[in-house]
C-alpha positions as CSV (number, residue, x, y, z in Angstrom):
1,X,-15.3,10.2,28.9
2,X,-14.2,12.6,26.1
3,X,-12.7,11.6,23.0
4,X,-9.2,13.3,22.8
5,X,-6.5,14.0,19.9
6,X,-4.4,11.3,20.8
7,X,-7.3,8.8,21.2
8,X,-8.4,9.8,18.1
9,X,-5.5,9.1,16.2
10,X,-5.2,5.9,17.9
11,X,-8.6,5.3,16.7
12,X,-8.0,6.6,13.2
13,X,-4.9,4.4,12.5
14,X,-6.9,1.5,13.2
15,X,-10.1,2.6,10.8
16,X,-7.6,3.0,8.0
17,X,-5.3,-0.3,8.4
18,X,-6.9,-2.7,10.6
19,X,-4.7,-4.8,12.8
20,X,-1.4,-2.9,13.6
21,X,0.9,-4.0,16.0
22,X,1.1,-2.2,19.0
23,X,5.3,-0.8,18.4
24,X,3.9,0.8,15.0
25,X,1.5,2.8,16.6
26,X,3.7,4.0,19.3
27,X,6.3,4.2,17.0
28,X,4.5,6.9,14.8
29,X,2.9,8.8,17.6
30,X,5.5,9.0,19.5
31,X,4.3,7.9,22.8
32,X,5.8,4.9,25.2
33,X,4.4,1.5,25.3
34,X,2.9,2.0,28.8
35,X,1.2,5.4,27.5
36,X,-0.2,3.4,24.7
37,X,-1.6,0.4,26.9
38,X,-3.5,3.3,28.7
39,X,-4.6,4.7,26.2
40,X,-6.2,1.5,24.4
41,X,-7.7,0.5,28.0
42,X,-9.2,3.9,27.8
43,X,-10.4,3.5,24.1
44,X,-11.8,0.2,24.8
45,X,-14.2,1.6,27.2
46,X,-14.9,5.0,25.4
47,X,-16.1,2.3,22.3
48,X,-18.2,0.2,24.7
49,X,-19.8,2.7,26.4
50,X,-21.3,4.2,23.0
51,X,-21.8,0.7,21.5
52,X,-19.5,1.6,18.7
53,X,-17.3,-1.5,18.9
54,X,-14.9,-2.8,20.7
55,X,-10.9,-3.1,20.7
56,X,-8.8,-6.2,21.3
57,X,-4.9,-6.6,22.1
58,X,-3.7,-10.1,20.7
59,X,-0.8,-11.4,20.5
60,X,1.1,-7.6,20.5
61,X,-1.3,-6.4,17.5
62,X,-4.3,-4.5,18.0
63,X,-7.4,-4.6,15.9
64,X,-10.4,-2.6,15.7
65,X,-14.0,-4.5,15.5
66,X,-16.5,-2.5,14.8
67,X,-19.9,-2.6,12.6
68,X,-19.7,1.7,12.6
69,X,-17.0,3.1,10.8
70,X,-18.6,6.1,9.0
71,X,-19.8,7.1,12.4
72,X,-16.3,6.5,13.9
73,X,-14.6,8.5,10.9
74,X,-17.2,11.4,11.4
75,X,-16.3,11.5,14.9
76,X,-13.0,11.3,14.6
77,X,-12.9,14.1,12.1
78,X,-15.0,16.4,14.4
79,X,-13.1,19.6,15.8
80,X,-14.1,18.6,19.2
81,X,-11.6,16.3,19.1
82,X,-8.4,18.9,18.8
83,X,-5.5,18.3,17.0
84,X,-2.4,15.6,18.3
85,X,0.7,16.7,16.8
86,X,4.2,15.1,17.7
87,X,7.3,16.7,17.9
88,X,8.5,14.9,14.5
89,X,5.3,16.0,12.7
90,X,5.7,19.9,14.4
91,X,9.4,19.9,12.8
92,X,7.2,19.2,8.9
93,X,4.6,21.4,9.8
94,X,7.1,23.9,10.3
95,X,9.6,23.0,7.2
96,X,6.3,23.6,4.9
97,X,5.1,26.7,6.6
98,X,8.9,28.0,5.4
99,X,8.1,26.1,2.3
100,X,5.5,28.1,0.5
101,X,5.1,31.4,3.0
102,X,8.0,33.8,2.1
103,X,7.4,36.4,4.6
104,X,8.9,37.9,8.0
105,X,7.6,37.1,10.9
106,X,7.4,33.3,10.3
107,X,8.6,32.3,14.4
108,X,5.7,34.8,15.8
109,X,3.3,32.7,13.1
110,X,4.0,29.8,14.1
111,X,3.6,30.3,17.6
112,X,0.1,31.2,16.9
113,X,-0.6,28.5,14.4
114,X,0.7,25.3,16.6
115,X,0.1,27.2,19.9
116,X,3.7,26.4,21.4
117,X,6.6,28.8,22.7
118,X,9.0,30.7,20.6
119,X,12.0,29.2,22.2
120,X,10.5,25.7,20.9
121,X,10.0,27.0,16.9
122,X,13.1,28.3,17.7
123,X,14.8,25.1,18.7
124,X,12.8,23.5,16.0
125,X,14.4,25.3,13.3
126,X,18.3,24.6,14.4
127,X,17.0,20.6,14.5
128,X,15.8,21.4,10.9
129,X,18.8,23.5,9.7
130,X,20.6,20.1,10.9
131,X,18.5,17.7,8.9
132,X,18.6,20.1,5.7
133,X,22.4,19.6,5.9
134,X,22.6,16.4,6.1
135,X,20.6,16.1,2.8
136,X,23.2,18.9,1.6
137,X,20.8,21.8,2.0
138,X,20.2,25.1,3.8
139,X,18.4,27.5,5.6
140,X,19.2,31.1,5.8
141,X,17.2,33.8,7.3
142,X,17.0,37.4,6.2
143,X,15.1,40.3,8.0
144,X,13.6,41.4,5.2
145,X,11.9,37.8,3.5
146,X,12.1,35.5,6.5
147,X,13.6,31.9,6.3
148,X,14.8,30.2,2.9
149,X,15.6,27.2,1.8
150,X,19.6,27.2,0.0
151,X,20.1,24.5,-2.6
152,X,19.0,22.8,-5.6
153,X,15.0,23.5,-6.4
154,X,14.4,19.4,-6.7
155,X,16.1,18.5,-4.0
156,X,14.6,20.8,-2.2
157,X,11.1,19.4,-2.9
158,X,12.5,15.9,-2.5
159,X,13.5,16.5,0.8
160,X,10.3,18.1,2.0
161,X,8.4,15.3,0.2
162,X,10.3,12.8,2.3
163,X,9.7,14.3,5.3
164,X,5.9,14.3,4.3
165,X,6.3,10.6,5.4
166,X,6.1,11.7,8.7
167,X,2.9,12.9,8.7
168,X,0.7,10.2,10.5
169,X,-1.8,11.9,12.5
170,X,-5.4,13.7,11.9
171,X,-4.1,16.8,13.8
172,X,-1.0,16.8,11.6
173,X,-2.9,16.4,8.3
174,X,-5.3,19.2,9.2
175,X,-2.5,21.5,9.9
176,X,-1.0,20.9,6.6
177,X,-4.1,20.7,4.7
178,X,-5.5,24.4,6.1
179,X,-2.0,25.9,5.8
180,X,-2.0,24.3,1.8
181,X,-5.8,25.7,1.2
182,X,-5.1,29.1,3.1
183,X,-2.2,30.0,0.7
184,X,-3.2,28.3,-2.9
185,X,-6.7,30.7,-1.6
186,X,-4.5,33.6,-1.5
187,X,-3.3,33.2,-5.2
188,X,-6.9,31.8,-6.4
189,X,-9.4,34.7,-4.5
190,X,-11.6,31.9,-3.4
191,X,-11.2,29.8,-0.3
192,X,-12.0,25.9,-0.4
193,X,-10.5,22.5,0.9
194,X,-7.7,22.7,-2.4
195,X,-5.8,19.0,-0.9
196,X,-9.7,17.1,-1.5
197,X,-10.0,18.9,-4.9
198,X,-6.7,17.6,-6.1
199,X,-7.3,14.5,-5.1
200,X,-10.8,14.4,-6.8
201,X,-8.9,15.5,-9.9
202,X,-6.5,13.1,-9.9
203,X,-9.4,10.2,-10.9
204,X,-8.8,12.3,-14.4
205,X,-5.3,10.8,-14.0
206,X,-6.1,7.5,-13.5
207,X,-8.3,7.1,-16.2
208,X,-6.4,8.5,-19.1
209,X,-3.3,6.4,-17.1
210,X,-5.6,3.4,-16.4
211,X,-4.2,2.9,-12.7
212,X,-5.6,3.2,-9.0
213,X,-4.0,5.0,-7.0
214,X,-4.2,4.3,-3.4
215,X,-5.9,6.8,-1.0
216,X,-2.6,7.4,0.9
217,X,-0.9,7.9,-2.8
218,X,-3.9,9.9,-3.7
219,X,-3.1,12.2,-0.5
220,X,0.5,12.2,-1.1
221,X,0.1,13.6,-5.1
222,X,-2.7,16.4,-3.7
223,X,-0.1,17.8,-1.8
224,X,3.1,17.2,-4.7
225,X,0.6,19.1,-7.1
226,X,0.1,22.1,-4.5
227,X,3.3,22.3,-3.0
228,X,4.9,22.2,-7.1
229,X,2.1,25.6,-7.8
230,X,3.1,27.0,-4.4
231,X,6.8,27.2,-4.5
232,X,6.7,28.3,-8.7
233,X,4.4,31.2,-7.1
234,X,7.0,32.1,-4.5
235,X,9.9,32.0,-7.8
236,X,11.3,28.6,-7.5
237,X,10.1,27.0,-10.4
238,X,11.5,23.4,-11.4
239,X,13.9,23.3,-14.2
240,X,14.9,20.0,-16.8
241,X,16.8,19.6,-19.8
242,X,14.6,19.6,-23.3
243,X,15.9,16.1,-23.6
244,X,14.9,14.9,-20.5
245,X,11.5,16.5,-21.1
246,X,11.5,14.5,-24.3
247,X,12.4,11.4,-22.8
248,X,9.5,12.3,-19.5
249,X,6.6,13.4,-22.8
250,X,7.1,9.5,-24.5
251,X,5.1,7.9,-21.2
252,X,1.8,7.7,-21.3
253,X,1.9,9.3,-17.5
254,X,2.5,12.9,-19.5
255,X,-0.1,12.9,-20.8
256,X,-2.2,11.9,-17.7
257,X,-0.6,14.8,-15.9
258,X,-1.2,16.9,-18.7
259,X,-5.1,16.3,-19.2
260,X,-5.6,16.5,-15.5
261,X,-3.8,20.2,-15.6
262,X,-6.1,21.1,-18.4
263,X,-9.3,20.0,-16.6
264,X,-7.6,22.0,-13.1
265,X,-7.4,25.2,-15.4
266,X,-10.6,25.1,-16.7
267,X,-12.8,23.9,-13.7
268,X,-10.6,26.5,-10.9
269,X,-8.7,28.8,-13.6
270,X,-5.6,27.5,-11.7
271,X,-2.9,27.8,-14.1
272,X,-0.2,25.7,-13.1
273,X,3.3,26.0,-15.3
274,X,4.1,23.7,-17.9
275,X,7.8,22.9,-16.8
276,X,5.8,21.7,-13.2
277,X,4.2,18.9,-15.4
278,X,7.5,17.0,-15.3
279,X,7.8,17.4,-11.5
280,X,4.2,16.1,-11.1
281,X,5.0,13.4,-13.5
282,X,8.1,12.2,-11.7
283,X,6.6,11.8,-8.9
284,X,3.6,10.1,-10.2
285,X,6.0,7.7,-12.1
286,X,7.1,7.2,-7.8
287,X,4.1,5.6,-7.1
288,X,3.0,2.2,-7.2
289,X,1.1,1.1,-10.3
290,X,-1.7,-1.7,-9.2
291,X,-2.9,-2.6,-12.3
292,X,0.5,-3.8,-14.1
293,X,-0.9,-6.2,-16.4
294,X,-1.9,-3.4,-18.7
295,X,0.8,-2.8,-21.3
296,X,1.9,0.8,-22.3
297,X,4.8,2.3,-23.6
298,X,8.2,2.3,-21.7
299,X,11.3,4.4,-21.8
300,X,13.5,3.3,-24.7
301,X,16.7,2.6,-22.3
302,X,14.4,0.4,-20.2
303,X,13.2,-1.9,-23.2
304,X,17.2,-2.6,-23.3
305,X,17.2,-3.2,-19.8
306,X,14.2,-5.7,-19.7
307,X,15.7,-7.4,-22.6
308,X,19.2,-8.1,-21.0
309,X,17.7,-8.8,-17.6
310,X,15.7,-11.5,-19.3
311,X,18.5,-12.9,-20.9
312,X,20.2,-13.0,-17.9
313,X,17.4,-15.3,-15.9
314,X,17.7,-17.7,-18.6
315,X,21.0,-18.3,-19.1
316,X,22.0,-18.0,-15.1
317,X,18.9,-19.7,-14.1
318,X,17.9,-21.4,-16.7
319,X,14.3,-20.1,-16.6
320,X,11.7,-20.8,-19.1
321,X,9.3,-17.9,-19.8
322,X,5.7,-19.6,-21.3
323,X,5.1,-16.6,-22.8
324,X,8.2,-14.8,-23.5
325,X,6.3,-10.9,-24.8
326,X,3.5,-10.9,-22.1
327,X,6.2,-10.9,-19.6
328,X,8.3,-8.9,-21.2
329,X,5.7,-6.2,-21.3
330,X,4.7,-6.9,-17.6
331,X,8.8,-6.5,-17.1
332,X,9.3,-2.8,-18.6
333,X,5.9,-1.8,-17.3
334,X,7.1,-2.5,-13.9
335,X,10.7,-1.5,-14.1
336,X,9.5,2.5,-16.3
337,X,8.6,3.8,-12.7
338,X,11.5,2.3,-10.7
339,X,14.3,3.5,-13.2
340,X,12.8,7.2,-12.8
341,X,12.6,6.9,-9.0
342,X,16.5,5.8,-8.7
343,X,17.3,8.9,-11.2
344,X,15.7,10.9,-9.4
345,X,16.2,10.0,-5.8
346,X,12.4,8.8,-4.7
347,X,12.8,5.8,-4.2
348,X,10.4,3.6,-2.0
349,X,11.3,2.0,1.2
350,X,10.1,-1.5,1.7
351,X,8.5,-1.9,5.5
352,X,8.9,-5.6,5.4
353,X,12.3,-5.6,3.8
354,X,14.3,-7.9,6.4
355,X,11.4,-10.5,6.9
356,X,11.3,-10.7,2.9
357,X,15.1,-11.4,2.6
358,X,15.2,-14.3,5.1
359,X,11.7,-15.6,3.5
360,X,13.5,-15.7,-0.4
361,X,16.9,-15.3,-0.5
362,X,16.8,-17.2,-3.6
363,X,14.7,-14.3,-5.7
364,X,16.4,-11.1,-4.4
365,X,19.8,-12.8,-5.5
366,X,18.1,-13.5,-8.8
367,X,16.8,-10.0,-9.2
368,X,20.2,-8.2,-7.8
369,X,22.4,-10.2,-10.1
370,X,20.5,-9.8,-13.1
371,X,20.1,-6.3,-12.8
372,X,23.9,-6.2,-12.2
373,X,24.2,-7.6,-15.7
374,X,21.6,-5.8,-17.4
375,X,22.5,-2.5,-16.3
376,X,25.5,-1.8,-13.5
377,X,25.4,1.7,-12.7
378,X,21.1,1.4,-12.3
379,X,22.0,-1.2,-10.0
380,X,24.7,0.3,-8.1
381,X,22.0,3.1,-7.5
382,X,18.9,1.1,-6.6
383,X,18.6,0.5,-2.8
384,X,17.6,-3.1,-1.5
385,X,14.1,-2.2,-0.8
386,X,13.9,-1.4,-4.6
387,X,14.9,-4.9,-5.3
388,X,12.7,-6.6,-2.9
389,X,9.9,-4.9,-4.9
390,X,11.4,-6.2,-8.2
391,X,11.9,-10.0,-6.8
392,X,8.5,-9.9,-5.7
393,X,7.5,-9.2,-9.0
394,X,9.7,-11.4,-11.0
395,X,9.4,-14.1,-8.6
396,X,5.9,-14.2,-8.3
397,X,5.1,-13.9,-12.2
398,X,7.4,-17.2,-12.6
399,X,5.6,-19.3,-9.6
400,X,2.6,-18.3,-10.8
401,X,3.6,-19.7,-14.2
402,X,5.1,-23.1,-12.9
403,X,1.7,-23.4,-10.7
404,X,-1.1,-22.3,-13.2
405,X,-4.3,-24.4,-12.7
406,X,-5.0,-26.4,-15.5
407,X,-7.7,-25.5,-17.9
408,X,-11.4,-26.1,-17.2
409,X,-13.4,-25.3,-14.5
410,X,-11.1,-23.6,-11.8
411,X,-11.9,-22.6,-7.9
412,X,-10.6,-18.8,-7.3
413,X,-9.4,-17.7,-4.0
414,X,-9.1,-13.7,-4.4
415,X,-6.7,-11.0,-2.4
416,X,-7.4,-8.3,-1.9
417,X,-4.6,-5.2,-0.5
418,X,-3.9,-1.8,-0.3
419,X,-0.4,-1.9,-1.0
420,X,-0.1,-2.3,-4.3
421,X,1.9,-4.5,-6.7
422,X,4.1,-6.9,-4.7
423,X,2.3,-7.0,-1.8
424,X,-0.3,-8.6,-3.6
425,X,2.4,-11.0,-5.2
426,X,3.5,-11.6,-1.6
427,X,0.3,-12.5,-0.2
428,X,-0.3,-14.9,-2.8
429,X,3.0,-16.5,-2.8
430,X,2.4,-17.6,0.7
431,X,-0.5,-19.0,-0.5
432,X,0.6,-20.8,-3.3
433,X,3.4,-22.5,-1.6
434,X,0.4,-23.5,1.2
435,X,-1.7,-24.9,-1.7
436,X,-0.1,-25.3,-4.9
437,X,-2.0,-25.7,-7.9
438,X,-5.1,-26.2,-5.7
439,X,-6.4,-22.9,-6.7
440,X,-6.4,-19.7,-9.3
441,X,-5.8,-16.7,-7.5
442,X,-6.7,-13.6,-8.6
443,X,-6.2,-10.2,-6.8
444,X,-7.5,-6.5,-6.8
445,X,-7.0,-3.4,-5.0
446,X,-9.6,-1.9,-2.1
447,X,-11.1,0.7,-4.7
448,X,-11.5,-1.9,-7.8
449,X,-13.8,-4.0,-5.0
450,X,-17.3,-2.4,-6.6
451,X,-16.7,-4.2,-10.0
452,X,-15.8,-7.6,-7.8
453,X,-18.3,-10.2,-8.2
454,X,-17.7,-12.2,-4.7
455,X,-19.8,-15.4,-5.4
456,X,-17.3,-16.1,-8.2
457,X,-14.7,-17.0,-5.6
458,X,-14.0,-19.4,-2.9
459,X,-12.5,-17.5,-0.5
460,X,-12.1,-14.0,-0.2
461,X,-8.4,-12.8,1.5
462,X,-7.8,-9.1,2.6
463,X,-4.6,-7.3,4.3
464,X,-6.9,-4.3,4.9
465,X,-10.3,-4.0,6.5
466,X,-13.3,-2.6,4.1
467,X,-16.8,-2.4,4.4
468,X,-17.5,-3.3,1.1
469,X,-15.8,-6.6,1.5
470,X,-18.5,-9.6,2.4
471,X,-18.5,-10.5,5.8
472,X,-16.6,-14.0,5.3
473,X,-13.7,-12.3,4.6
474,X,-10.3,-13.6,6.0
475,X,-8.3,-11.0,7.3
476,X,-4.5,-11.6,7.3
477,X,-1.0,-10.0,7.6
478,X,1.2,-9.8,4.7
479,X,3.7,-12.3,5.9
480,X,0.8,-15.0,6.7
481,X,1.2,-16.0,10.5
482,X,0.3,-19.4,12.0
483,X,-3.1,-18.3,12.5
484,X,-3.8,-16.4,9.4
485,X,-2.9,-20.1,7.9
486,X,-5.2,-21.8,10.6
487,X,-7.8,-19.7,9.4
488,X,-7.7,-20.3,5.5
489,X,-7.3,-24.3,6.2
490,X,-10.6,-23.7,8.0
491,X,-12.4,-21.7,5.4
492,X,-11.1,-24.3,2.6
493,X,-12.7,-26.8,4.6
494,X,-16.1,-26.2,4.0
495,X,-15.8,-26.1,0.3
496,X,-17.4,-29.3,-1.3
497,X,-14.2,-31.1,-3.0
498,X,-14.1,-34.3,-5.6
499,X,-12.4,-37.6,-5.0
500,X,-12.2,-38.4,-8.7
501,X,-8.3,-37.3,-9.6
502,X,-7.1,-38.7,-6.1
503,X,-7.1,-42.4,-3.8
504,X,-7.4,-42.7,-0.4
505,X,-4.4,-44.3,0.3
506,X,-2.8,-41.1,-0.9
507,X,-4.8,-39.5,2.2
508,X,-3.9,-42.1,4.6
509,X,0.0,-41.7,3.3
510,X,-0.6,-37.9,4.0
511,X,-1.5,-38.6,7.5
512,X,1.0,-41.4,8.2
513,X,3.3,-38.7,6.7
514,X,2.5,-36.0,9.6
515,X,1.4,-37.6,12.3
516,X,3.1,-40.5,14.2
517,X,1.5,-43.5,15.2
518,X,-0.5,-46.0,13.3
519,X,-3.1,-47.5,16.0
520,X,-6.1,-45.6,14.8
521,X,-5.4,-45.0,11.1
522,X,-7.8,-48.2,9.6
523,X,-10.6,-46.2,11.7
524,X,-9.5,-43.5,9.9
525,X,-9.8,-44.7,6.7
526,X,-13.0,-46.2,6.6
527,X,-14.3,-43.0,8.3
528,X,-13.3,-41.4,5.4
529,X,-14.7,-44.1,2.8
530,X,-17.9,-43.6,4.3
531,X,-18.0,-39.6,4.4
532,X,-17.2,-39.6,0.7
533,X,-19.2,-42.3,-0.6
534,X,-22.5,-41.9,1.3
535,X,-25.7,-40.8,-0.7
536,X,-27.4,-37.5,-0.9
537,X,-30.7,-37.3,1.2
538,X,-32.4,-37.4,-1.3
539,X,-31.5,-40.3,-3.3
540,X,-31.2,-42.3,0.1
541,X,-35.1,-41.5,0.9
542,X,-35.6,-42.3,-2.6
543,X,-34.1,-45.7,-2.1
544,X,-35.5,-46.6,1.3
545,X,-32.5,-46.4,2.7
546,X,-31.8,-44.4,6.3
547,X,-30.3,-41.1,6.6
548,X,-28.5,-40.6,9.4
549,X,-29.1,-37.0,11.0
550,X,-25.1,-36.6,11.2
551,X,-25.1,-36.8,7.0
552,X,-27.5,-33.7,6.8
553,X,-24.7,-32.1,5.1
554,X,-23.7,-34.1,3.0
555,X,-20.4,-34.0,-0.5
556,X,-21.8,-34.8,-3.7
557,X,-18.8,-36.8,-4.7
């Protein structure tokens, strides 16, 4: 059996994110639950039949085990595979085509290009021309320059960015990716893969910045930085006010945008317009920063807007900040990129947003009402996804401060995610309210894990699959489920713990406390006596004493 396009992007969904429930996957390649089943029955034995792994359907998630994911990805990202495109990703294909090739002939192109009739790219266009006017855009055509975009140049871009979102496939990202490299090779005279260069340039960003971006982020900016050269090229340049420029030039993210341009123009001689670096930046500001607890200088409105929101949580809640600059500073640096995305319309939807809400009612009420206070009209503006990122943040920067371990020699649990900020915050809520002070938890993103030194901590949690991650890794969802917490219990377990700061009648109450019944509970406690007072091997042999074969493994109390 053959490999096909929609196998393939079955197959690379699950390389990139792990465990994925099975309506997600349907949902972004558009095919029917029953088509999906078929396919994954198929997969299954395409997998097993190379010995390349093997797939399993739990529980209405499917996960991906396999020991051989370079040879997977390679596979995968062979052109014997084809391209599988769905009708949603055809209609962005088609909207970027217009995008940054102003020519005639642009229906007869496209026919070629995706290899499907002219009376679909014709009916694709009037479902585009519909979803243009929603957003209060157009699209005109003229004999002599093709199709155009009508409206304002940012919203414009805006709109085409959002629709980027789309884009889930391999087929569809190799569509856009040529189409990209074909025309920035037209205004450079040289051709090459132009979305990987960008992306290799934007580590240049990152360090002057000192972020990680994510690799879907990383993606997403490749194509913001060509899509920004391509439609100045074509005349429609982006256009701010000095002072806005002024206000963009104070962030340290300007002049990460900048130095990256500079090293662009003199490795490729790509010249890309200064008034672009604001567009670049803006959306840059759009993306998640992982490594927050860096401080760096914030928009001067925002520094009133920390302030007041502060003041807020401690005269409505009455909460007590430890250390009242730190989080200040952790504060603005979080809320610099959501104030630009609500100003300029990019703002981030939050996948988990309804599960959240139920989960801590409490915190999103605290974050809406504060920033009600601090500033009305930014609130008035900011969607409820927005706040469920800044709750997450807020509220897990004050648990963690009412359950820091105390000082001394502390056991670590890290997580590890690819989402960024708060879903790191999240992850580790869930496991503070599991295990209170128990634990210091500390947390990184997939491509800080070469600097991780994984003997430092006890346990090792990840929402994403990586093979630099060791092989005791506990793999969970974001919102832990019952067995994501069965599985930590059982990893905790087999830590070696101390009896000294605890009784065992506090035990026994524990289980009187959970469990019904009293009948076998004396057993129960002298079991226990025994397990944690018994002797090393050693100093039993030493003694003359027996060792039992069952105390092999023994606590050093």
């Amino acid at each position: 059996m053959e490999l096909n396009s929609r196998l393939a992007s079955i197959l690379s969904v699950l390389l990139s994110e792990g465990e994925v429930s099975s309506g997600q996957i349907c949902s972004r390649l558009q095919i029917s639950k029953r088509a999906f089943y078929y396919d994954c029955e198929r997969l299954k034995d395409w997998l097993e039949s190379y010995r390349l792994g093997t797939l399993e359907l739990k529980n209405g998630a499917c996960s991906l085990k396999t020991s051989k994911k370079r040879a997977l990805q390679n596979l995968i990202s062979a052109e014997s595979t084809g391209y599988y495109l769905n009708s949603r990703e055809r209609l962005v294909i088609e909207l970027f085509y217009i995008a940054v090739y102003k020519k005639r002939g642009v229906v007869e192109d496209l026919c070629g290009l995706l290899k499907v009739s002219q009376n679909t790219i014709l009916s694709d266009i009037k479902k585009n021309r519909a979803l243009l006017h929603e957003a209060g855009l157009g699209l005109e055509y003229s004999a002599q320059t093709g199709y155009l975009f009508v409206g304002e140049e940012f919203q414009i871009r805006s709109f085409l960015l959002q629709r980027l979102e789309e884009i889930n496939t391999i087929g569809a990202r190799k569509y856009l990716e040529e189409m990209l490299s074909e025309q920035m090779g037209s205004y450079l005279k040289k051709e090459a893969d132009y979305v990987a260069i960008m992306q290799e340039c934007e580590q240049i960003y990152e360090a002057v910045v000192g972020t990680t971006l994510l690799e879907q982020q990383l993606w997403q900016q490749a194509v913001i930085i060509i899509l920004a050269y391509l439609r100045n090229k074509a005349g429609a340049g982006f256009v701010t006010t000095s002072s806005e420029m002024a206000d963009l030039q104070t962030l340290k993210e300007y002049e990460g945008v900048k130095t990256m341009f500079a090293r662009i123009r003199e490795y490729m001689e790509m010249d890309m317009p200064e008034q672009e670096f604001y567009f670049v930046e803006i959306y840059f500001l759009g993306m998640r920063n992982f490594n927050f607890l860096e401080s760096k200088t914030a928009h001067r409105k925002v520094e009133r807007i920390a302030d007041k929101f502060m003041r807020c949580l401690k005269q409505m809640y009455q909460v007590d900040f430890r250390d009242y600059d730190t989080f200040r500073n952790r504060l603005i640096e979080h809320l610099t990129p959501m104030y630009y995305r609500v100003k300029y319309g990019v703002q981030e939807k939050y996948p988990l947003m309804d599960s959240y809400c139920r989960k801590y009612k409490k915190e999103y009420e605290m974050a809406r009402n504060c920033l009600d206070t601090a500033d009305p009209k930014l609130s008035e503006n900011t969607i409820d996804d927005e706040i469920a990122y800044l709750s997450m943040y807020i509220g897990g920067e004050l648990f963690v401060d009412q359950n820091r371990p105390k000082q001394g020699e502390e056991r670590k649990i890290l997580v590890v995610c690819s989402e960024g900020v708060a879903t790191s915050i999240l992850v580790r809520n869930h496991l503070l309210e599991l295990l209170g002070n128990a634990f210091a938890i500390d947390f990184c993103s997939v491509k800080s894990l070469d600097t991780q030194d994984f003997d430092y901590y006890v346990m090792v949690v990840s929402t994403v699959r990586h093979e630099k991650l060791p092989p005791d890794t506990l793999y969970v969802s974001t919102m832990l489920k019952k067995t994501d917490k069965e599985k930590i219990a059982e990893k905790l377990n087999e830590v070696v713990y101390s009896m000294q700061t605890a009784c065992f009648g506090e035990v026994i109450e524990l289980v009187r406390k959970n469990f019904s019944g009293d009948g076998r509970l004396l057993n129960l406690n002298y079991d226990l006596l025994r397990l944690f007072c018994r002797k090393s091997p050693a100093e039993a042999e030493k003694k003359g004493q027996r060792v039992f074969e069952s105390e092999r493994e023994w606590i050093d109390v």
